[in-house]
C-alpha positions as CSV (number, residue, x, y, z in Angstrom):
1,X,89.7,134.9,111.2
2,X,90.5,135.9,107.9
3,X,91.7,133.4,104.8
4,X,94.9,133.3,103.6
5,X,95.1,132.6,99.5
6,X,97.1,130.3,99.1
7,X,100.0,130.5,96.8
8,X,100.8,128.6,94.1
9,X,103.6,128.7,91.2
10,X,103.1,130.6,88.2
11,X,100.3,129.0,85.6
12,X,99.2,126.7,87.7
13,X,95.7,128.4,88.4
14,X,95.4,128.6,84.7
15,X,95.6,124.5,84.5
16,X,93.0,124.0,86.7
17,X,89.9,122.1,86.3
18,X,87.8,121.8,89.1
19,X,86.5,124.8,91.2
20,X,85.4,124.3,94.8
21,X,82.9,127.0,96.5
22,X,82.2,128.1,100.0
23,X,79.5,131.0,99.8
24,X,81.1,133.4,97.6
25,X,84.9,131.8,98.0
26,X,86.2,130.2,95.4
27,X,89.1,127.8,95.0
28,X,90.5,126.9,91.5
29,X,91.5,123.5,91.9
30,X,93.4,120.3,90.4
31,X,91.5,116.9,89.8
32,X,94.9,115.6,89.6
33,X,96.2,116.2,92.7
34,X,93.3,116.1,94.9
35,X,91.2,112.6,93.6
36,X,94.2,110.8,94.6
37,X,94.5,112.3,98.7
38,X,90.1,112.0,99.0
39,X,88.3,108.9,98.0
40,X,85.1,111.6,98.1
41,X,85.8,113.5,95.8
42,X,87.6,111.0,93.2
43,X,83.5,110.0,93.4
44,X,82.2,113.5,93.0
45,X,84.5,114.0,90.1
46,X,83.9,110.6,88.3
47,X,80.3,111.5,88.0
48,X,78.8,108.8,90.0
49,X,79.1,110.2,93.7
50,X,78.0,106.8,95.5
51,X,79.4,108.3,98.8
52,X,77.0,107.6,101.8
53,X,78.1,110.6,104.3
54,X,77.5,109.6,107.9
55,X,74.2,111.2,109.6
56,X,76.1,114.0,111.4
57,X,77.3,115.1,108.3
58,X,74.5,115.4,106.9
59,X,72.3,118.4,106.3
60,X,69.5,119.5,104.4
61,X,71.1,121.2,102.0
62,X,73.8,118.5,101.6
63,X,70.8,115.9,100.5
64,X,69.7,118.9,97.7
65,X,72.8,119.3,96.7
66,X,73.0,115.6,96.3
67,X,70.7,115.8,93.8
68,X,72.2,117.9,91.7
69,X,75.8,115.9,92.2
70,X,76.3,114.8,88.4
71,X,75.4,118.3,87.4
72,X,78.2,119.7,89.2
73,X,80.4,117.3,88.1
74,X,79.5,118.3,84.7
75,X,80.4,121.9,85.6
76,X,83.4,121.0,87.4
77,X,82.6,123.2,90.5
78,X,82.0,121.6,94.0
79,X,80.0,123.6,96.5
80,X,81.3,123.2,100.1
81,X,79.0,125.9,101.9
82,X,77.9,123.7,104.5
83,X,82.2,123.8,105.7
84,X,84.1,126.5,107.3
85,X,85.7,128.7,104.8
86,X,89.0,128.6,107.2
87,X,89.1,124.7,107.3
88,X,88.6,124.1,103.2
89,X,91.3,126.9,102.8
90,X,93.5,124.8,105.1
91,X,92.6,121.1,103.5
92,X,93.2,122.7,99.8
93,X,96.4,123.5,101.4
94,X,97.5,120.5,102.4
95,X,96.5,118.9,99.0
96,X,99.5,121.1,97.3
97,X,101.8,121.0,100.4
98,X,101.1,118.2,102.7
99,X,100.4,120.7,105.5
100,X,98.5,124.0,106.4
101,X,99.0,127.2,108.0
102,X,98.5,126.8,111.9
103,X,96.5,130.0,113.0
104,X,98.4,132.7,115.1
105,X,96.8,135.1,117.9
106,X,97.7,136.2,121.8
107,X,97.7,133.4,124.2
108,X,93.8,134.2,124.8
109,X,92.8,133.4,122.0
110,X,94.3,129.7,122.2
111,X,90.2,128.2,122.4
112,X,89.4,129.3,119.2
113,X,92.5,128.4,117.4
114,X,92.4,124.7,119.4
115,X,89.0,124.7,117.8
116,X,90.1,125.5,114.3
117,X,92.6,122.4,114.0
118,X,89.8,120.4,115.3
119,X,87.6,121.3,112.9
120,X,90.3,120.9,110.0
121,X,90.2,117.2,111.6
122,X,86.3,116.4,111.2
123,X,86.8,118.4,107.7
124,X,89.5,115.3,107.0
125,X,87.0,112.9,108.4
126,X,84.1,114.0,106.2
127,X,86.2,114.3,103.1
128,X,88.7,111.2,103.8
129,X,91.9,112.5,103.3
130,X,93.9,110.6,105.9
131,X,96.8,112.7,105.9
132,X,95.2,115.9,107.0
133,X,93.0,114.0,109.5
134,X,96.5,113.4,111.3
135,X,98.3,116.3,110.7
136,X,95.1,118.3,112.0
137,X,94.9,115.5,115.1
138,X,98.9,116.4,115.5
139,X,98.3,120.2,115.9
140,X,95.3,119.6,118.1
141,X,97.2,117.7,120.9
142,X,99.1,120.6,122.3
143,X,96.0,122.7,122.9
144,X,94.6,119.9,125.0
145,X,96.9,118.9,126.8
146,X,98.0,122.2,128.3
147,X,94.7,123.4,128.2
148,X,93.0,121.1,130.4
149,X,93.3,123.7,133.6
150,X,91.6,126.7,131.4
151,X,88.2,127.3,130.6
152,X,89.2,126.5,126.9
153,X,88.6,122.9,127.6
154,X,85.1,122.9,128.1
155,X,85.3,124.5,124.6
156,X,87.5,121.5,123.4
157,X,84.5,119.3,125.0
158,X,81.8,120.5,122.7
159,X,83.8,120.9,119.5
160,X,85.0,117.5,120.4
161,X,82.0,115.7,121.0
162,X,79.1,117.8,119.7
163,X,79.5,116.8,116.6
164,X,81.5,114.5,114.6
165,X,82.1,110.8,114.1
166,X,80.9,108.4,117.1
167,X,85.0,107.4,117.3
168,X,87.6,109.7,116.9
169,X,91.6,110.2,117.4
170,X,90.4,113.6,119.0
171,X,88.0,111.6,121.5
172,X,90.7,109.5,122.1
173,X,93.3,112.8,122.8
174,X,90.6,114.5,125.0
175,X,90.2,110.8,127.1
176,X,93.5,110.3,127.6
177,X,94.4,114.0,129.2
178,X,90.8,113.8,131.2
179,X,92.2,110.7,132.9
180,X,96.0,112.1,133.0
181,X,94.4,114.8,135.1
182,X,91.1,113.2,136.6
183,X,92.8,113.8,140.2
184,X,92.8,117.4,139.9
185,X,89.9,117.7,137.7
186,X,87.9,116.0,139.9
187,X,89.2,116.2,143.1
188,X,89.0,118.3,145.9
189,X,89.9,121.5,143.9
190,X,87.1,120.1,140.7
191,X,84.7,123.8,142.0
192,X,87.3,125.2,140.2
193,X,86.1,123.3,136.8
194,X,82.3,123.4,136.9
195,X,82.5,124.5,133.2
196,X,83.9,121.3,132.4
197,X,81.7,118.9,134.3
198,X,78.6,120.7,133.1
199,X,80.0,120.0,129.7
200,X,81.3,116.6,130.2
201,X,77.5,116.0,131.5
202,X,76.1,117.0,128.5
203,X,77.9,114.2,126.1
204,X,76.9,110.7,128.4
205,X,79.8,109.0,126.2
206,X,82.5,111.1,127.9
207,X,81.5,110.4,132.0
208,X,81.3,106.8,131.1
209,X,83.7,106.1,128.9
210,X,86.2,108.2,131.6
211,X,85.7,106.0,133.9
212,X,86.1,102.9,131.5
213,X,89.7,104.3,130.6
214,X,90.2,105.3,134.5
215,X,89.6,101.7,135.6
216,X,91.9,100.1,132.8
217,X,94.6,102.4,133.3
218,X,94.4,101.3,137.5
219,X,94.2,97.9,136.5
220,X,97.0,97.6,134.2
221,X,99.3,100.1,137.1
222,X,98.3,97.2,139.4
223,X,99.1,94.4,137.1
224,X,102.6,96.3,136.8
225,X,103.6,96.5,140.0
226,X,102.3,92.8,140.6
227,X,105.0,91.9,137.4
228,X,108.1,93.8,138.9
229,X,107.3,91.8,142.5
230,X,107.3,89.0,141.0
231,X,110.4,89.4,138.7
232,X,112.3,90.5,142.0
233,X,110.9,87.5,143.8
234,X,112.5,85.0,140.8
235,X,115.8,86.9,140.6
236,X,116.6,86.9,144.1
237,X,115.5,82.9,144.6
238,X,117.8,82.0,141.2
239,X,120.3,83.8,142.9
240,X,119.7,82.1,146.2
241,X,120.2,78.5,144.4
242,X,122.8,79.3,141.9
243,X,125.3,80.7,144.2
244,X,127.6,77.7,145.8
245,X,127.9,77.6,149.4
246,X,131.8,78.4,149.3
247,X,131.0,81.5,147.9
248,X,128.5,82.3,149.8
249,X,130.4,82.2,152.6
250,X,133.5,84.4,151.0
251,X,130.4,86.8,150.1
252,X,129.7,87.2,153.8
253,X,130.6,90.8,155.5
254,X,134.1,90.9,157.0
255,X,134.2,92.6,160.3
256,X,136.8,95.4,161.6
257,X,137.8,93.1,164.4
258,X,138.6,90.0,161.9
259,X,140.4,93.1,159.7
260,X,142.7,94.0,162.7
261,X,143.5,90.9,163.4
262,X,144.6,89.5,160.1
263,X,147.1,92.6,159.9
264,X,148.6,92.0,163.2
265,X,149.3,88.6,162.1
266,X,150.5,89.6,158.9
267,X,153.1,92.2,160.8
268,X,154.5,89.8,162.6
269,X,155.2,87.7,159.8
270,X,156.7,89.9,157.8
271,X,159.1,90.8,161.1
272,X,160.1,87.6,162.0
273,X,161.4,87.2,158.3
């Protein structure tokens, strides 16, 4: 999926003062605006770069270009080739507008754009910039949730937890629909998602950690309806002793026989006045 540029007002590109690369991308950049939104790099471009990157982050050619960190900062041009080109486009987006542009395609191709705003997240997660972490996290939700009857899911699985941190607001999205749907997932009709078990199999966090969440969610459903018996119970014994016996007894069902009666008598009454 092609890049969009990204547009920006007149003269700004000419201010800029920091360059960020992907291959043979290039985006011409603002210190300014972007040390403030990424604690990574306010370190890159301070000259230091004292930023420990956790293990799946890291590659071999992230540890060389470590080495040659302060150098770059002296150049003022970062070099992101390790990232997708689509997902930098989108989080230099975001640093000028506080969003991105969500990608477009025929309802077949909802995997691969489900995969691109979770990418964008672990992108957010690498670099630190909150915002986009949960803007990206935001976008992410609707492909999961009404996705979890397609094949796209098992997709969802591996981008999910293949790679990326060991907790996650994605984990906790994919979770949460797995155990909305565990019934028909993996009930009697689950032949029809052997894609996803194989996948789910592959990652021993997810089986486990399903069932963790499956259990809670029974438990606190049980607990529930234990609370609403129980609040039932009290009302109807405070009612029992608050109510006097008089008016217990005025409260008592009238029948149609008593109701007859009473008229008659009030008939004649009103006939012998």
């Amino acid at each position: 999926m092609a890049t969009e540029a990204i547009k920006m007002p007149a003269g700004v590109k000419e201010f800029s003062d920091l360059v960020l690369k992907v291959d043979s991308r290039t985006w011409a950049v603002h210190k300014a605006i972007i040390c403030p939104q990424s604690d990574f790099f306010l370190k890159a471009c301070t000259g230091g770069f004292q930023v420990r990157l956790p293990k799946w982050q890291m590659t071999w050619s992230t540890l060389a270009r470590r080495l040659t960190t302060k150098q770059e900062a002296a150049t003022s041009t970062i070099d992101l080739s390790d990232d997708e080109e689509w997902s930098v486009n989108a989080m230099v987006a975001f640093f000028y507008t506080q969003t991105y542009e969500r990608p477009t395609g025929p309802p077949q191709d909802a995997e691969s754009r489900g995969i691109k705003h979770a990418q964008v997240y672990k992108l957010a997660d690498k670099y630190d910039i909150v915002g986009l972490k949960a803007l990206a996290a935001k976008n992410f939700t609707p492909f999961a949730e009404s996705g979890w009857s397609e094949p796209s899911f098992a997709g969802y699985i591996q981008e999910v937890f293949g790679n990326g941190p060991s907790t996650s607001e994605l984990k906790r999205i994919m979770f949460n629909v797995i155990a909305e749907n565990a019934k028909e997932l993996y009930g009697q009709s689950s032949d029809r998602y052997k894609k996803v078990h194989t996948m789910s199999h592959a990652f021993p966090s997810l089986p486990s950690e399903y069932a963790r969440r499956s259990s809670r969610r029974a438990l606190l459903r049980s607990e529930a309806m234990s609370a609403a018996t129980s609040a039932q119970t009290s009302l109807a014994t405070i009612h029992s002793y608050s109510t006097p016996p008089a008016c217990k007894a005025k409260m008592q069902p009238v029948s149609s026989a008593a109701l007859r009666t009473e008229s008659r008598i009030s008939s004649s009454s009103r006939k012998r006045r």
